[in-house]
C-alpha positions as CSV (number, residue, x, y, z in Angstrom):
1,X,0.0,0.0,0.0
2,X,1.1,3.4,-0.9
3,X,1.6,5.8,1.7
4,X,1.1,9.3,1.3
5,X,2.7,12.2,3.9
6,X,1.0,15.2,5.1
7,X,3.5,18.2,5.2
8,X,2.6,20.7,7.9
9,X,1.7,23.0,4.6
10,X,-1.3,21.1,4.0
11,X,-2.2,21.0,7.4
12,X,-2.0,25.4,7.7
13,X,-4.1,25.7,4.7
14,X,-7.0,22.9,6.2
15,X,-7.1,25.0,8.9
16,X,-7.5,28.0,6.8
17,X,-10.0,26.8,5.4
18,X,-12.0,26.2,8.4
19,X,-11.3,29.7,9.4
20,X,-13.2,31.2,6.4
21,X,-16.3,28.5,7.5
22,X,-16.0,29.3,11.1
23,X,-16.5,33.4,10.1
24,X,-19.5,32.0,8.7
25,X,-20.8,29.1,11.5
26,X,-18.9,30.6,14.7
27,X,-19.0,27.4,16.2
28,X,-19.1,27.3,20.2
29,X,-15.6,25.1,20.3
30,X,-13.9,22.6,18.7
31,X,-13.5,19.3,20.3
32,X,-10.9,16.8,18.9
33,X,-11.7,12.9,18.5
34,X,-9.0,11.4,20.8
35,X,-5.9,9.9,18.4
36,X,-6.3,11.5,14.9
37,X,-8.4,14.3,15.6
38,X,-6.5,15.6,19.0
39,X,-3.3,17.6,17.5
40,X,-5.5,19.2,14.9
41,X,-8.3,20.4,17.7
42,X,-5.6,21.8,19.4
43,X,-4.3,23.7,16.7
44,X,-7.4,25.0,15.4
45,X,-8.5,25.8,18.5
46,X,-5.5,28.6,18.6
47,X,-5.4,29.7,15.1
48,X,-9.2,30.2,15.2
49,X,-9.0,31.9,18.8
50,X,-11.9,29.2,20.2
51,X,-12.4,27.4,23.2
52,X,-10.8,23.7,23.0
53,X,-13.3,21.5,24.8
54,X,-12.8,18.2,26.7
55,X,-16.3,17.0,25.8
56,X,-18.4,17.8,22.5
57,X,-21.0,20.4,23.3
58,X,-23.6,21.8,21.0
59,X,-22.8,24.2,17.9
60,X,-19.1,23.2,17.9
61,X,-16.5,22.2,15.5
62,X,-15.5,17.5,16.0
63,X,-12.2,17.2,14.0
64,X,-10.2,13.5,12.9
65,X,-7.7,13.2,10.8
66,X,-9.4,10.9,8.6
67,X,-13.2,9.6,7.4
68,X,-12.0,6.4,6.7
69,X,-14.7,3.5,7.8
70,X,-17.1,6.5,9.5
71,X,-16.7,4.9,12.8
72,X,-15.2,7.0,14.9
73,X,-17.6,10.5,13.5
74,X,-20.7,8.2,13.6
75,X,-21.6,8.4,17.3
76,X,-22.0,11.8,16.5
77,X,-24.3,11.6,14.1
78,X,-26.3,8.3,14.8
79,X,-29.4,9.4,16.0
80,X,-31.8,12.3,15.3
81,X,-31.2,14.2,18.6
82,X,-27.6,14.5,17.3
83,X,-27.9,14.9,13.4
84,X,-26.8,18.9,12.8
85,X,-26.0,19.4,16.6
86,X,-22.4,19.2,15.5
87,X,-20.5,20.4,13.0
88,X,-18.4,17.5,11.5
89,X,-14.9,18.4,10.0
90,X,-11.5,15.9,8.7
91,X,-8.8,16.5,7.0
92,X,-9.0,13.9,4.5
93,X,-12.5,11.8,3.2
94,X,-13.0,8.5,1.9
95,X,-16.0,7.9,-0.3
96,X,-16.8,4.5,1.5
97,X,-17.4,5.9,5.3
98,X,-20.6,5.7,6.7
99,X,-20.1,9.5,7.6
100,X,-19.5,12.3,5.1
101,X,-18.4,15.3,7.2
102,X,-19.6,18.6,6.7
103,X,-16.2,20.0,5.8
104,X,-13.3,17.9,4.6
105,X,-9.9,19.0,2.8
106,X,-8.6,15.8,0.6
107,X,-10.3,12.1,-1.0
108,X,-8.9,9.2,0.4
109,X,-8.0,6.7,-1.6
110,X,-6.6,3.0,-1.1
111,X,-3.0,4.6,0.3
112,X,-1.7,4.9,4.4
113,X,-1.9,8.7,5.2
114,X,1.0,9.7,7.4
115,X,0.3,13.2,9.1
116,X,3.1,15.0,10.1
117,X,2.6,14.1,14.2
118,X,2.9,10.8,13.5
119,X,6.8,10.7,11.5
């Protein structure tokens, strides 16, 4: 399997990205999906100047690295007291997950994705 790296670049401009959506969506926090979605919460959560939360809470921003099965973003989305409570965001998407977030930068494709946190 081909593995693809994620340079720090690519990282800056997914979170640029969800700068010009949060002008729009001001979301109440961004919470990070322990693993993949931690480093990225914690970033975003300074670039964008919003509150990093230990817990999801209404109206905020739930980052992963990756949509790759759906697992991990489908508890957040699996029942109708949760569908558009939360605001669903990865950096990179693969068209098989049970999830499609809200927001994401890059397709997956059959290859390993190694982010820069990881090398």
């Amino acid at each position: 399997m081909d593995r693809i790296f994620v340079s720090w670049d690519q990282v800056e401009q997914y979170i640029a990205d969800l700068k010009e959506l949060n002008n729009k969506q001001h979301w109440a926090g961004v919470y990070g999906i322990p693993r993949g979605g931690l480093v990225l919460a914690v970033m975003i959560s300074h670039r964008l100047h919003i509150p990093f939360l230990g817990a999801p809470c209404e109206g905020c921003l739930i980052v992963d690295d990756i949509a790759d099965t759906g697992r991990s973003l489908y508890h957040y989305t699996e029942n109708e007291t949760q569908h558009n409570k939360y605001y669903l965001s990865t950096m990179y998407y693969q068209e098989r997950s049970i999830v499609e977030p809200d927001y994401w930068y890059l397709q997956k494709h059959d290859n390993w994705i190694v982010f820069p946190w990881e090398e």
